[in-house]
C-alpha positions in Angstrom: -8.6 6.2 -15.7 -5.5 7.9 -14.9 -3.2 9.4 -12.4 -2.6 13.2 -12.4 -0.6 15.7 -10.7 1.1 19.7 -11.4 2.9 22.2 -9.9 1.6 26.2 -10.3 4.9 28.8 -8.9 4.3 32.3 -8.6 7.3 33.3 -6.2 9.9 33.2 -8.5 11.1 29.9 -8.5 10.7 27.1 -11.4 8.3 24.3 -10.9 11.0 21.4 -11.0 10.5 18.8 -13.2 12.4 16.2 -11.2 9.9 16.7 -8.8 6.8 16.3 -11.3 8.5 13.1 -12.2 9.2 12.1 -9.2 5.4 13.3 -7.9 3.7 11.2 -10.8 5.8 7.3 -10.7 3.7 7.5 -7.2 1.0 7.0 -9.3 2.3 4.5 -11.8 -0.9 2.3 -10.8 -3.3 4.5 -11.3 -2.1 4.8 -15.3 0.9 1.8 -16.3 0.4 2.1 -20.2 1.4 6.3 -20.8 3.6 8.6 -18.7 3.9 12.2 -20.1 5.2 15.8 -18.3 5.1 19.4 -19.7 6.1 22.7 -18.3 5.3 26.0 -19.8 7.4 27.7 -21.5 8.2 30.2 -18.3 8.5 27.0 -16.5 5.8 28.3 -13.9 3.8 25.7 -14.9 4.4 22.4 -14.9 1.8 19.4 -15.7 2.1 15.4 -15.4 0.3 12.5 -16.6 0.2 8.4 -16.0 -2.2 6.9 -18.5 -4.6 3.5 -18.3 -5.6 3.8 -22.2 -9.0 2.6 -22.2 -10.2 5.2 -25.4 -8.4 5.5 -28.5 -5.4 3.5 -27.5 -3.1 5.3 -30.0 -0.4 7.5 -29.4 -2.6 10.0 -30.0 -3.9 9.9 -26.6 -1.0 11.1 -24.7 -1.2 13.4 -22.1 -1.2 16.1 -20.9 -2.7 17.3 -24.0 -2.7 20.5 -25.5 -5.3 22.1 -28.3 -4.3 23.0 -32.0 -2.8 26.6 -30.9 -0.8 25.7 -28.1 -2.7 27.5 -26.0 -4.5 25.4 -23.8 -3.0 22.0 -21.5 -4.9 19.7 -20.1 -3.9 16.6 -18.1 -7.1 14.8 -17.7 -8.4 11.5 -15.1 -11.4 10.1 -16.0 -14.1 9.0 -18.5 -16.5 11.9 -20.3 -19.4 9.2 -21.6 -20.9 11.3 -23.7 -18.7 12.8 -25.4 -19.5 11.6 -29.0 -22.6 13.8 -28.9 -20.6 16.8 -27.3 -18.1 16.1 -30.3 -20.7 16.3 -33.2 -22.3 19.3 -31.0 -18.9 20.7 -31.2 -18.0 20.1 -34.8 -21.4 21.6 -35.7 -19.9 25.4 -34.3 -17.2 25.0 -36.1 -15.1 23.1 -34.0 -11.9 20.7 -35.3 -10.6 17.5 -33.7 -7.8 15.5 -34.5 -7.8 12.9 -32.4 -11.0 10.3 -31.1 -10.8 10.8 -27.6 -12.3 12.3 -24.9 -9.8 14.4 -23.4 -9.8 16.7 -27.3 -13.6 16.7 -26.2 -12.8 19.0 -23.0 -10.2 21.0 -24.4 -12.8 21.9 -27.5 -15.7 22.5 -24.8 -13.6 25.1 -22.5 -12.6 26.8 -26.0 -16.4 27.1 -26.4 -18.3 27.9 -23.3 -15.1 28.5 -21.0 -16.1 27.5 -16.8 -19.2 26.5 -18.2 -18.4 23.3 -19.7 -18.4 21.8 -17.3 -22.6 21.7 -17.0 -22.0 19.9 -20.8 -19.9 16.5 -19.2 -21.7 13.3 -18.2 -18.8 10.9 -16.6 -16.6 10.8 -13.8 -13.7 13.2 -13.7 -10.8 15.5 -12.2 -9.2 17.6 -14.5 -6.6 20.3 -14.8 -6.4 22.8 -17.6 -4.0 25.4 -18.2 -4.8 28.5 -19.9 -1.7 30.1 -21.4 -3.5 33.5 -22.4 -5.0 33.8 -18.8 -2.4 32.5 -16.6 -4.7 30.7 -15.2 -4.9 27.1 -13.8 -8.7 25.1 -14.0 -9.7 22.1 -11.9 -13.2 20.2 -11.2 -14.1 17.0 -10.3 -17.1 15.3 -11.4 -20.1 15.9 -9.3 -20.4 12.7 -7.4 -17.1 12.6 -6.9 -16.0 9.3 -8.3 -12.1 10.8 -9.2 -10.0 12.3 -6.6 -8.0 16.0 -6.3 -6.1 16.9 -3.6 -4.4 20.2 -3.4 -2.1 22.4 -1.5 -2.0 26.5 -1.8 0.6 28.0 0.2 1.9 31.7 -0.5 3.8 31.4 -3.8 3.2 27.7 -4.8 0.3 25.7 -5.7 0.2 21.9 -6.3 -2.2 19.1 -7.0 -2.8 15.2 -7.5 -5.0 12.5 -7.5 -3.3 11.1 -4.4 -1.6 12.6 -1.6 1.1 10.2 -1.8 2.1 12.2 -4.3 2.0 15.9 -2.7 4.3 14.1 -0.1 7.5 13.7 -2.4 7.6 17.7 -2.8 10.3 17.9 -0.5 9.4 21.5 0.7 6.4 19.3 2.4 6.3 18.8 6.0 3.7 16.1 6.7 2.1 16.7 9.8 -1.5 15.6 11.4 -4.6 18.2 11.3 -6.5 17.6 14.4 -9.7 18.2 13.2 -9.4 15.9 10.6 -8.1 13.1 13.3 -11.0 14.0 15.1 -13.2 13.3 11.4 -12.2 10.1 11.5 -12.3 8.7 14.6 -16.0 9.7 14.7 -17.0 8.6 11.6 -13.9 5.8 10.0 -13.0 8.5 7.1 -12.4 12.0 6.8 -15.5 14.0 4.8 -16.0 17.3 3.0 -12.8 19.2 2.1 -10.4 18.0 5.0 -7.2 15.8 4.9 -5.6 14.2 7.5 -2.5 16.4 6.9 -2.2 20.1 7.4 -2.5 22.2 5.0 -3.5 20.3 2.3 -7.6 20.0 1.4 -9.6 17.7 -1.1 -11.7 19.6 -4.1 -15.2 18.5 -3.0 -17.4 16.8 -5.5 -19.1 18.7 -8.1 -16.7 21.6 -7.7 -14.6 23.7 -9.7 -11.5 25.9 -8.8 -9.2 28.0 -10.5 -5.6 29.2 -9.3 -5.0 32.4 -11.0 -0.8 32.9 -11.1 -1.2 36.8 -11.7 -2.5 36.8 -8.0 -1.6 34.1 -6.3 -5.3 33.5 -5.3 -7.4 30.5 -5.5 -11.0 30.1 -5.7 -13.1 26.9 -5.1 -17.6 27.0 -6.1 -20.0 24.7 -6.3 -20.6 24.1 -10.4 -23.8 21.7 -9.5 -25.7 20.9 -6.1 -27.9 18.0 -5.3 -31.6 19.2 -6.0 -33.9 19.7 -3.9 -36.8 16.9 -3.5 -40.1 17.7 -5.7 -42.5 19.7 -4.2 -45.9 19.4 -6.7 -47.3 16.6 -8.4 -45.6 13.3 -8.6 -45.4 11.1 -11.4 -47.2 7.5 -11.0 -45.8 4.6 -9.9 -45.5 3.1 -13.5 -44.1 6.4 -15.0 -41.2 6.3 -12.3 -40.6 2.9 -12.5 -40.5 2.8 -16.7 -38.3 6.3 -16.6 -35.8 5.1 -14.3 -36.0 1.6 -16.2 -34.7 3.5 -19.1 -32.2 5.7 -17.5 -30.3 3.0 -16.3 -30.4 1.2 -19.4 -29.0 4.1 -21.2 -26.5 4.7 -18.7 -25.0 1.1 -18.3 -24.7 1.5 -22.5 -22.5 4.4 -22.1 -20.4 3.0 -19.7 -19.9 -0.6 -21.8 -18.6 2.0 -24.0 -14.8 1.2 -24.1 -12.1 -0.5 -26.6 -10.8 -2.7 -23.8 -12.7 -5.6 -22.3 -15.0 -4.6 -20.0 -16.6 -7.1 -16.6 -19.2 -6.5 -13.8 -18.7 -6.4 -10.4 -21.5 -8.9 -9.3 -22.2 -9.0 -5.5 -25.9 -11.0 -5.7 -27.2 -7.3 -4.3 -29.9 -5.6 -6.5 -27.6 -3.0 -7.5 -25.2 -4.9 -9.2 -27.8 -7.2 -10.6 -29.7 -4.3 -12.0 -26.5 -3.4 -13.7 -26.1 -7.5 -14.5 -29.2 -7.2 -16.1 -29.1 -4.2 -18.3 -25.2 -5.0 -19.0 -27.2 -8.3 -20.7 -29.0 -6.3 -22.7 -26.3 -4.1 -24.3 -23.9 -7.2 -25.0 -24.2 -10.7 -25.6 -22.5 -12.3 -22.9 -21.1 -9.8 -20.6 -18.5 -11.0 -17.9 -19.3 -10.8 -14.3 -17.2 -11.2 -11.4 -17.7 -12.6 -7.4 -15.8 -12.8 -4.1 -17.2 -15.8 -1.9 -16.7 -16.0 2.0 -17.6 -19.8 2.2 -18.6 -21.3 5.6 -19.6 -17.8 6.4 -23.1 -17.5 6.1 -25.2 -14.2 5.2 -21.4 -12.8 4.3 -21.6 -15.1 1.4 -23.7 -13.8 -1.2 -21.7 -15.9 -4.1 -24.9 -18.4 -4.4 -26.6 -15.1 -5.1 -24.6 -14.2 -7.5 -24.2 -17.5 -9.7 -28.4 -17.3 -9.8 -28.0 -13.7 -11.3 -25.2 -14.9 -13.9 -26.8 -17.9 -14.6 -30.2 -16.3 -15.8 -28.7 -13.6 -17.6 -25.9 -16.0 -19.4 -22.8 -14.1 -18.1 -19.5 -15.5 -18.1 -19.1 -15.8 -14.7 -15.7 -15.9 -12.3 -15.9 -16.3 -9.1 -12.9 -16.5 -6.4 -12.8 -17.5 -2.4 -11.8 -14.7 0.0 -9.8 -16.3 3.3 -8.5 -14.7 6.7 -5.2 -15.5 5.3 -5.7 -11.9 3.1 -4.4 -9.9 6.1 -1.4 -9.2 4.3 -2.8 -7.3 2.2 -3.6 -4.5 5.5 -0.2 -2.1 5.2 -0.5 -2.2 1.2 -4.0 -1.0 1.5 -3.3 1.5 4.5 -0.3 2.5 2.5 -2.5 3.1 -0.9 -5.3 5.1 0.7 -3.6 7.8 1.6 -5.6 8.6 4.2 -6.7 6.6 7.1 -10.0 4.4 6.1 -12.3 2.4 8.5 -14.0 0.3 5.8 -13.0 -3.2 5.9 -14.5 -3.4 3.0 -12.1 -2.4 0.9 -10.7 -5.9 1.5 -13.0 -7.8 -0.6 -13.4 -4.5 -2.8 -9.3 -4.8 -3.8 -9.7 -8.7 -4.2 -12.4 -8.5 -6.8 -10.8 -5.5 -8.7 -7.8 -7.8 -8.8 -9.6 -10.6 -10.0 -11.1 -9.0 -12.6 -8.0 -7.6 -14.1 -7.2 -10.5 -15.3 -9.3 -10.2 -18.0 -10.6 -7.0 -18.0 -9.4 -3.4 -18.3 -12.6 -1.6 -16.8 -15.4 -2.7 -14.7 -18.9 -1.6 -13.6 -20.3 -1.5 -10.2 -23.5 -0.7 -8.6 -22.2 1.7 -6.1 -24.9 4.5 -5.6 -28.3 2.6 -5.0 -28.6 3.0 -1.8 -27.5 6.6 -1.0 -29.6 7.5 -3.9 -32.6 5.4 -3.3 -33.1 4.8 0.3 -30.9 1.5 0.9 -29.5 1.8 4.4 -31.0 0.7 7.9 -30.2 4.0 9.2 -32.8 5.4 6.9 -36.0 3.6 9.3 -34.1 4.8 12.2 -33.7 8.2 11.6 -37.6 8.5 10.6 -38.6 6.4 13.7 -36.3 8.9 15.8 -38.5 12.0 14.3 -41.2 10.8 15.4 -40.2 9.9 19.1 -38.7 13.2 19.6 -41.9 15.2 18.8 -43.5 13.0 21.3 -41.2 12.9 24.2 -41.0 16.1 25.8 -37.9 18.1 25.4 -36.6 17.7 29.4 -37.1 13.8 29.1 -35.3 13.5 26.0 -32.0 14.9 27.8 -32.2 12.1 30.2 -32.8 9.7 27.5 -29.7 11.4 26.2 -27.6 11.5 29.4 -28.8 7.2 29.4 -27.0 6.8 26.3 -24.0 8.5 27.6 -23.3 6.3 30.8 -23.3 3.5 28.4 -20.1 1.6 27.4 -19.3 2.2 23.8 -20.3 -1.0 21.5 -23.4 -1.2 23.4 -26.5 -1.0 20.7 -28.7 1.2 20.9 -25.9 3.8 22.5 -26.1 6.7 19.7 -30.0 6.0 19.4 -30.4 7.0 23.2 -27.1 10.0 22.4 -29.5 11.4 19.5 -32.9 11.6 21.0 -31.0 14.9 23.0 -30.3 17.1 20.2 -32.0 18.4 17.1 -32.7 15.6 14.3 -29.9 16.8 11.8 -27.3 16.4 14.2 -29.0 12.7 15.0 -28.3 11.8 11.9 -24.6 12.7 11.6 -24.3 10.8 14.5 -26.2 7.7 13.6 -23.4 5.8 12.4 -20.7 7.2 14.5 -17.5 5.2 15.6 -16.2 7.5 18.5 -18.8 10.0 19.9 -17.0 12.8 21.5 -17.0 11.5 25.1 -15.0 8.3 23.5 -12.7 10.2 21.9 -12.0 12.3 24.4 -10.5 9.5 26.7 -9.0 7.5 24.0 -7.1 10.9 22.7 -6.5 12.0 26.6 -2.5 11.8 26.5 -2.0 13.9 23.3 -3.5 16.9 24.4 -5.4 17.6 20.9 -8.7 19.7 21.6 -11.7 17.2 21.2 -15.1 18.8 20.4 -18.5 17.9 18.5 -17.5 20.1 16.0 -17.2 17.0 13.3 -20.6 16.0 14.1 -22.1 19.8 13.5 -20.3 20.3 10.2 -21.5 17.1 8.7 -25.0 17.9 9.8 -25.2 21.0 8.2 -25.2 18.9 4.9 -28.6 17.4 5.0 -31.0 18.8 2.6 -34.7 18.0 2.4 -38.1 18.6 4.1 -38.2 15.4 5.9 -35.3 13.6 7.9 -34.9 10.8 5.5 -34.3 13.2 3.2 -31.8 15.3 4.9 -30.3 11.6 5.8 -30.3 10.3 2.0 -28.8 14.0 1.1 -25.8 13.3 3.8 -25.1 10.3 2.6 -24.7 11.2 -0.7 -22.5 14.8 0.2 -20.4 12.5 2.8 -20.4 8.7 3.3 -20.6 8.3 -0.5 -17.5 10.4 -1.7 -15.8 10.1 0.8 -15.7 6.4 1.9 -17.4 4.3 -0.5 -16.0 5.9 -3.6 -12.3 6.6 -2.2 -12.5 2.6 -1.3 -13.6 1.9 -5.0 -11.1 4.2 -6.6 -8.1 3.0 -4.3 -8.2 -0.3 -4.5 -9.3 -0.7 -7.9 -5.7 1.5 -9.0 -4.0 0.1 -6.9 -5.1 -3.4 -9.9 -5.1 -0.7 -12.6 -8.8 -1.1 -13.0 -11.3 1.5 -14.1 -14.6 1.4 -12.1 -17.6 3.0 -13.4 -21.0 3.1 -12.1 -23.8 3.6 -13.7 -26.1 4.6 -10.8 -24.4 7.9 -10.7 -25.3 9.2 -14.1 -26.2 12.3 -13.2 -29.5 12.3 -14.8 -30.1 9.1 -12.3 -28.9 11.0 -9.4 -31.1 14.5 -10.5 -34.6 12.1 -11.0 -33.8 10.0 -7.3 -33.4 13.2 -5.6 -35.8 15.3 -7.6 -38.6 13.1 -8.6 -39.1 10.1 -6.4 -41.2 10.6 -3.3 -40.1 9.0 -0.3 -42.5 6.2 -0.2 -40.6 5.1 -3.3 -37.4 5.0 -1.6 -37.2 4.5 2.4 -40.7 4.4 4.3 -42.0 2.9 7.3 -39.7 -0.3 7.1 -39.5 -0.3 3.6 -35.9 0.3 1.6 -35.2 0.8 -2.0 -38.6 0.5 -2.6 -38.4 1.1 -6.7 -35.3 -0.5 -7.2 -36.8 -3.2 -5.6 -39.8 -3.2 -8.0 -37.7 -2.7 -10.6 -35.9 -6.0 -9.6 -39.3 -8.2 -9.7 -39.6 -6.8 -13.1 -36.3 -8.1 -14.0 -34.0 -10.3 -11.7 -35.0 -14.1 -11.5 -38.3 -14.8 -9.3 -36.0 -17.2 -6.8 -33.7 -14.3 -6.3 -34.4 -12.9 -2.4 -34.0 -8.8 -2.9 -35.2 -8.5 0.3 -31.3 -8.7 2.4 -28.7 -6.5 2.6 -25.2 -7.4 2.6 -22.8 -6.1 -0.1 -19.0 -6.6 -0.5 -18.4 -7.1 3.1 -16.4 -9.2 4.8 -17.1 -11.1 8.5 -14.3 -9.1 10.5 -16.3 -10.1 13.9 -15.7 -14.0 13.1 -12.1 -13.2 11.8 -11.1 -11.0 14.6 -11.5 -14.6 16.7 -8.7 -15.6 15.1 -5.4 -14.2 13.1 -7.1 -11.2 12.3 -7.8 -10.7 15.8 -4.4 -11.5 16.6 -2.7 -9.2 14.1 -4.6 -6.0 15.0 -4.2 -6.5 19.2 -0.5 -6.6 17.9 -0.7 -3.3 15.9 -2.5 -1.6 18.7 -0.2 -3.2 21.7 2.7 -0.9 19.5 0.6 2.2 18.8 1.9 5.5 20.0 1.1 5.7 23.8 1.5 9.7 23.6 -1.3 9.9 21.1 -4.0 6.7 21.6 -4.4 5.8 25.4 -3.3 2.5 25.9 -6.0 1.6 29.0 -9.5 3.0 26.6 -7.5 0.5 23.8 -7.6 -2.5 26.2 -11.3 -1.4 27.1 -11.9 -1.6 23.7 -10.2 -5.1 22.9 -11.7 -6.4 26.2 -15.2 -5.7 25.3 -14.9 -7.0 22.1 -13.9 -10.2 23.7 -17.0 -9.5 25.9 -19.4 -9.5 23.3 -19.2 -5.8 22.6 -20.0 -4.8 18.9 -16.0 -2.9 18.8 -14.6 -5.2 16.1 -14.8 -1.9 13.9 -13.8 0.5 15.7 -10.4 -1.7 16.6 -10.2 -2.3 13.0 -10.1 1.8 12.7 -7.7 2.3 15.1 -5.2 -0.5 13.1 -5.8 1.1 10.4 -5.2 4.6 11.6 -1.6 3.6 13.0 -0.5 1.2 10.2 -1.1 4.7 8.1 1.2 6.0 10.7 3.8 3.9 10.1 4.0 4.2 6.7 3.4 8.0 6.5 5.4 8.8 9.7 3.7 12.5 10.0 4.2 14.5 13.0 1.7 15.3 15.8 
């Protein structure tokens, strides 16, 4: 895992290397063990590197890299796990390496099958390769989007990173908000698809390539894979799904132990983790596994889960105590993420990467389950909804909708009633909506930035699939996936200097849940995760209760009765009156204190302005 940035010039100017250095120490986090810089030799082109060392640890593992003629530079973030068999593959046309790491592995596959290598990696990636005899500057990221890319094209000048944080010490940048993004994340707590919360810059979406060709000044961006489409034909059994995906994951958590630093398990008590508990056991002796308790904190507590899962499988288990107390840790985190995130979760998320630092270098998680095999609540919601609106005739279900309107925000049951209105792909974006446009129309009233539902429409226009829960699944997976769970993993594990990997996004996992498992194997009629579950009968220990569903989560409603509370009313009290209006704030605050389910969308709003603060864009 590794930090990553470079500067492309085509108006005549040099890309200067005290701003490449000064671009990549941003990222000294994201790679403490290696820092390395090269420009080409018309100084156009300049390339940096922060390296965590987690293959080959030798020098030889410097980057940015280039291949035995010079002619190619790569500076490379990421893990390819199979690139021991793409090596041998390699060697057996006639290829040459002199060093054992992956990166040589990428360089050697774009010398062979150019753009196309990129069908040849299993891991998580973003990369940037520059091709000296082409003039021509490469990027993907992997294709569930596990590493980020950010990048900025303006006429002239192109630049990249892993963080924006970086792009911002380019003093020709002027950091100001882009509305529509704003209006991303106050309806849905992060910012999906391609957008940024600052103007002008955008985010490489997952499983996509681009290239910026100098002798044009041009860029172009394509999809190099897409989810698939669900089977339509005959469907395997029950015992032939179950014993493939068995397999799979076995084979996948043994490519991800692969590593010559220490490697741990992020162990929640869930069935994901404890999937990846179990087949971790298999591939070593006595892997290590990691917890954060909430004690006193009921279902938020899944640590006794967690010690049941270690103790059958004979981990070495750690296991720390999260407290209220860890609201200090708020600005770093807003300051780390670049961009404004809702999750709260990234609390506990930062505390166990921390912990497990101690004595690891790289840990696995079990991110992916649900979006890949029907895990959420939403899921039975959405199909319930289906059904309703082919029922109800089409003028009732605008007064259902018009109900949910007239309803204070917090209320449950508000988007259900919003939903029933409109067509069933826009339901779903809107299913787990934190400001629907009415909302943020009043709480954005004094700035004067256009509000619309055009968030909600672009998000829909992601689902994929014959049925609902499919199009919802897909959504997940194109949105809430890459762009919240995995930017809160990959933030606040750098921020410890901890690689994550997760083993439920091998892509051949993520090509059989979408392409081979029906839907009554996944979400149906009540029903979640219905093969992972089965799967976990097999496996997990019979006293283990894989029926809940809780996660790294932390209890922000119980907190926000006390110094949490305190601290984020104080945030808000100072927020900028010409942007948020003060009096739909106070609603907010009062109806939490009411009873009203808003503890989140506070929590969004602190978050939002302590970004502020520490960005200081303009409006």
């Amino acid at each position: 895992m590794c930090g990553i940035c470079g500067i492309a010039r085509t108006d005549g100017r040099r890309a200067d290397p005290d701003v490449l250095q000064s671009m990549i120490r941003t990222m000294q986090h994201r790679g403490p063990d290696d820092e390395g810089m090269w420009c080409s030799p018309d100084g156009r082109v300049g390339l940096a590197h922060r390296r965590l060392s987690i293959i080959d640890l030798s020098p030889a593992g410097h980057q940015p890299m280039k291949d035995a003629a010079g002619r190619l530079w790569i500076s490379f973030n990421g893990e390819i796990y199979n690139f021991k068999e793409l090596r041998v593959e390699l060697q057996q046309l006639g290829h040459e390496f002199h060093t054992a790491t992956d990166t040589e592995v990428i360089l050697e596959a774009y010398r062979e099958w150019d753009l196309d290598c990129l069908k040849k990696l299993n891991g998580m990636f973003a990369l940037a390769l520059f091709d000296l005899d082409r003039q021509r500057l490469f990027l993907a990221r992997d294709r569930a989007g596990e590493k980020p890319l950010f990048y900025c094209h303006r006429s002239g000048r192109f630049a990249f990173a892993s963080e924006l944080k970086a792009l911002m010490k380019d003093p020709e940048f002027r950091p100001s908000v882009d509305h529509f993004a704003l209006n991303q994340y106050l309806a849905f707590g992060y910012i999906p698809g391609d957008s940024c919360i600052l103007r002008g810059v955008q985010k490489l979406p997952q499983g996509c390539a681009m290239t910026y060709e100098l002798g044009t000044d041009s860029v172009r961006v394509w999809p190099y894979w897409n989810l698939p489409q669900p089977m339509n034909g005959r469907v395997a059994s029950e015992e032939e799904l179950l014993e493939e995906f068995e397999s799979l994951l076995l084979d996948s958590v043994r490519l991800r132990m692969i590593a010559d630093v220490p490697v741990g398990i992020m162990l929640s008590g869930g069935i994901d983790s404890s999937l990846v508990t179990a087949m971790a056991a298999r591939v070593s002796a006595r892997p290590r596994t990691f917890n954060i308790s909430f004690p006193g904190h009921g279902t938020f507590d899944e640590a006794p889960y967690a010690r049941m899962v270690a103790k059958h499988f004979g981990t070495e288990h750690v296991e720390v105590a999260a407290e209220p107390a860890t609201i200090d840790l708020l600005p770093e985190l807003a300051r780390q993420y670049d961009e404004p995130m809702a999750d709260s979760s990234m609390v506990p998320t930062f505390l166990v990467s921390r912990l497990i630092r101690r004595d690891a270098k790289v840990a696995l998680g079990g991110d992916g389950g649900d979006e890949l095999f029907g895990g959420y609540l939403h899921y039975e919601w959405v199909r319930r909804q289906d059904i309703i609106r082919k029922m109800i005739p089409s003028p009732l279900r605008a007064v259902t909708s018009a109900f949910g309107r007239a309803l204070p925000v917090g209320i449950r049951g508000r988007n259900y009633l919003l939903g029933t209105g409109r067509d069933i792909d826009w339901s779903i974006a809107h299913a787990n909506v934190y400001f629907d446009v009415e909302a943020r129309r009043r709480l954005l009233a004094p700035s004067g930035i256009a509000v619309d539902e055009s968030p909600e429409y672009a998000k829909a226009g992601l689902g994929i699939g014959r049925t609902a829960v499919q199009r919802s699944m897909a959504m997940d997976f194109r949105s809430y996936l890459v762009d919240d769970i995995l930017v809160k993993v990959d933030r606040a594990s750098m921020l410890t200097s901890l690689e994550v990997r997760a083993p439920l996004l091998d892509p051949r996992i993520i090509e059989f849940a979408y392409g081979r498992v029906p839907d009554h194997l996944r979400a149906w009629r009540g029903k979640r995760k219905v093969l992972l579950r089965k799967l976990a009968r097999k496996l997990l220990p019979p006293q283990l209760d894989i029926t809940r569903k809780q996660g790294f989560s932390i209890p922000l409603h119980k907190w926000f009765a006390g110094d949490w509370g305190r601290y984020m009313r104080d945030v808000l009290t100072q927020a900028d009156a010409s942007l948020f209006d003060p009096n739909a704030i106070r609603s907010l605050i009062s109806g939490q204190e009411r009873g009203l389910g808003n503890t989140h969308r506070i929590f969004a709003l602190t978050l939002f302005e302590l970004w502020r603060r520490e960005y200081r864009p303009s409006l």
